[in-house]
C-alpha positions as CSV (number, residue, x, y, z in Angstrom):
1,X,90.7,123.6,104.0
2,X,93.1,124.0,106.4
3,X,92.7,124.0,109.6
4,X,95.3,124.3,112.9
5,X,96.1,120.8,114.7
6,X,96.1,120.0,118.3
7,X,100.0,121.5,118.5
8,X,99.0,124.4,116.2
9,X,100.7,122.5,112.9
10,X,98.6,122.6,109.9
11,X,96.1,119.7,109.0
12,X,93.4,119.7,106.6
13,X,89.6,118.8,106.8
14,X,87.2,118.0,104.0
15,X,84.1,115.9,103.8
16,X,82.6,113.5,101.4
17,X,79.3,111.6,101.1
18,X,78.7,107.9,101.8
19,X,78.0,106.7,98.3
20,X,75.9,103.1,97.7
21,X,78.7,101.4,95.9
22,X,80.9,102.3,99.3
23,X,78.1,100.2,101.2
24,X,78.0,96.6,102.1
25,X,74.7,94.1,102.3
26,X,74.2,95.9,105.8
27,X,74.5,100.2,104.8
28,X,77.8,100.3,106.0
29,X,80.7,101.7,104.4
30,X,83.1,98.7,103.5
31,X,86.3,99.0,105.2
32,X,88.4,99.9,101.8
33,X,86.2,102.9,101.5
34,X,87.9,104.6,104.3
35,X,91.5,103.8,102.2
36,X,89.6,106.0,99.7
37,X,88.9,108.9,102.2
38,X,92.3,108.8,103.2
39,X,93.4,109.2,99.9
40,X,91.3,112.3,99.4
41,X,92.3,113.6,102.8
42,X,95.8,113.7,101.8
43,X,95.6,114.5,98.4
44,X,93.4,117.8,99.6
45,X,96.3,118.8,102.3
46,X,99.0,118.5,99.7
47,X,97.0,120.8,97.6
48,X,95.9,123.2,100.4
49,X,99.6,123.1,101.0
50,X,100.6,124.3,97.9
51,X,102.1,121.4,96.8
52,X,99.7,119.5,95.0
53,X,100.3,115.7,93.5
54,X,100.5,116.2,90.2
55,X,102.9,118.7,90.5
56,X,104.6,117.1,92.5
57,X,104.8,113.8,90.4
58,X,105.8,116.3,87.0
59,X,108.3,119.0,89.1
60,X,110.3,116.6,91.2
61,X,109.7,113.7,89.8
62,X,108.8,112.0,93.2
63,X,106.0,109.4,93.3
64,X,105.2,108.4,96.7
65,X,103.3,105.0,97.2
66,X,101.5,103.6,100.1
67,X,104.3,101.3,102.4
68,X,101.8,100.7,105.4
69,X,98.2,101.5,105.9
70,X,96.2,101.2,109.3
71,X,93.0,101.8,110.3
72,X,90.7,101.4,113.2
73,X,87.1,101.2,113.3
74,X,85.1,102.9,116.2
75,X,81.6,103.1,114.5
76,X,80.3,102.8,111.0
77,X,79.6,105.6,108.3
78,X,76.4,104.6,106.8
79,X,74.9,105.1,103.1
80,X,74.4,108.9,102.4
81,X,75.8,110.3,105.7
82,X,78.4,112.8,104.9
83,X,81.9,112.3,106.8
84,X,84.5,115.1,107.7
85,X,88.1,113.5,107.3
86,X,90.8,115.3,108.8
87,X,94.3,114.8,107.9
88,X,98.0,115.4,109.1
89,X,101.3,115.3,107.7
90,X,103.2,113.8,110.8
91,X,106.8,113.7,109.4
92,X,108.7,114.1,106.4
93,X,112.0,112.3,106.3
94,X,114.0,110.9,104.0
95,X,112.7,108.6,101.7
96,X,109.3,108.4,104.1
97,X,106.0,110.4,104.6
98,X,103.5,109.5,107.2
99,X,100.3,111.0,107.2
100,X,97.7,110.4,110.2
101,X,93.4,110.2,109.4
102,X,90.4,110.8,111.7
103,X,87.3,109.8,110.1
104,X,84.2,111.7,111.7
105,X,80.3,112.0,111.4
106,X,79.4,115.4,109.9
107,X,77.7,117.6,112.1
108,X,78.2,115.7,115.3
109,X,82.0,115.1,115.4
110,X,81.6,111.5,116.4
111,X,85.1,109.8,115.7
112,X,84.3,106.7,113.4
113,X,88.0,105.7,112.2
114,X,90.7,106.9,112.8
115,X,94.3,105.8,111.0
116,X,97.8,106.2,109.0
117,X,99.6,105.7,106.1
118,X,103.3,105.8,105.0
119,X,104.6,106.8,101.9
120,X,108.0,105.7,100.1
121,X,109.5,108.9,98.5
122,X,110.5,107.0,94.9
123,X,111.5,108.0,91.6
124,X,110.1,107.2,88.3
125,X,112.2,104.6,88.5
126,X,110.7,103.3,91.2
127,X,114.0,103.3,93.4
128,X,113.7,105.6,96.9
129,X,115.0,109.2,97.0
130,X,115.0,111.9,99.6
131,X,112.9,114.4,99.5
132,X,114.3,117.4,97.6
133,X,114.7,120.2,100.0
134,X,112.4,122.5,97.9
135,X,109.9,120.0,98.7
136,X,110.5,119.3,102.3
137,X,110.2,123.5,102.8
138,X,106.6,123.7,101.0
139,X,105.4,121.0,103.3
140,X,106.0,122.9,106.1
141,X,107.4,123.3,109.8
142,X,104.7,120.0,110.3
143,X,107.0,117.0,109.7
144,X,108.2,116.0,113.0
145,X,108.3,112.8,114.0
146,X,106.6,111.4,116.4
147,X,107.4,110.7,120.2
């Protein structure tokens, strides 16, 4: 769903459940899991956006693999707690996509990661290409980049 971000630019929200195989020895999520979260986070904004992966991958051609992931942990997400992750497209230029993650306990808001990723723009080739223009347009006034 989408929602309005701090500076009125759209970001999506959606929420997921804390499955056992996401848990370590201790009920925790493991750390990777919130790679996964992220994942869905963005893959539900590009679709909220109109502009889902798939067709993005078949239309344009553009594949766009993580470059850099970062996360940090405040609290942990435990087994079968359900988490809201929120997620922003922060800028859109080039060859490059960064995306921005807040991972938050359901209900009560309480921030337990928060993080980033950048995506190379790429062709099937696997060489780097700007983003069509098309493209750029459908995901919005939201890429800027950041301060």
């Amino acid at each position: 769903m989408l929602i309005p971000d701090a500076e009125g630019r759209p970001a999506g929200r959606t929420t997921a459940r804390v499955r056992y195989p996401e848990t370590d020895r201790m009920g925790m999520a493991h750390h990777a899991s919130y790679a996964v979260w992220f994942e869905l986070g963005r893959t539900e904004l590009l679709r909220d956006l109109g502009c889902p992966y798939g067709e993005i991958e078949d239309r344009e051609g553009i594949l766009f693999p993580v470059a850099e992931l970062g996360a940090t942990y405040r609290r942990p997400a435990v087994y079968d707690e359900e988490v809201r992750i929120t997620t922003r497209l922060v800028s859109a230029r080039g060859a490059r996509v960064r995306f921005e993650y807040t991972v938050e306990r359901e209900g009560s808001g309480v921030l337990l990661a928060s993080g980033f990723t950048v995506h190379a723009a790429v062709g099937r080739d696997r060489r780097p290409r700007r983003l069509p223009a098309g493209l750029a347009r459908s995901l919005g006034d939201a890429p800027r980049e950041r301060a």
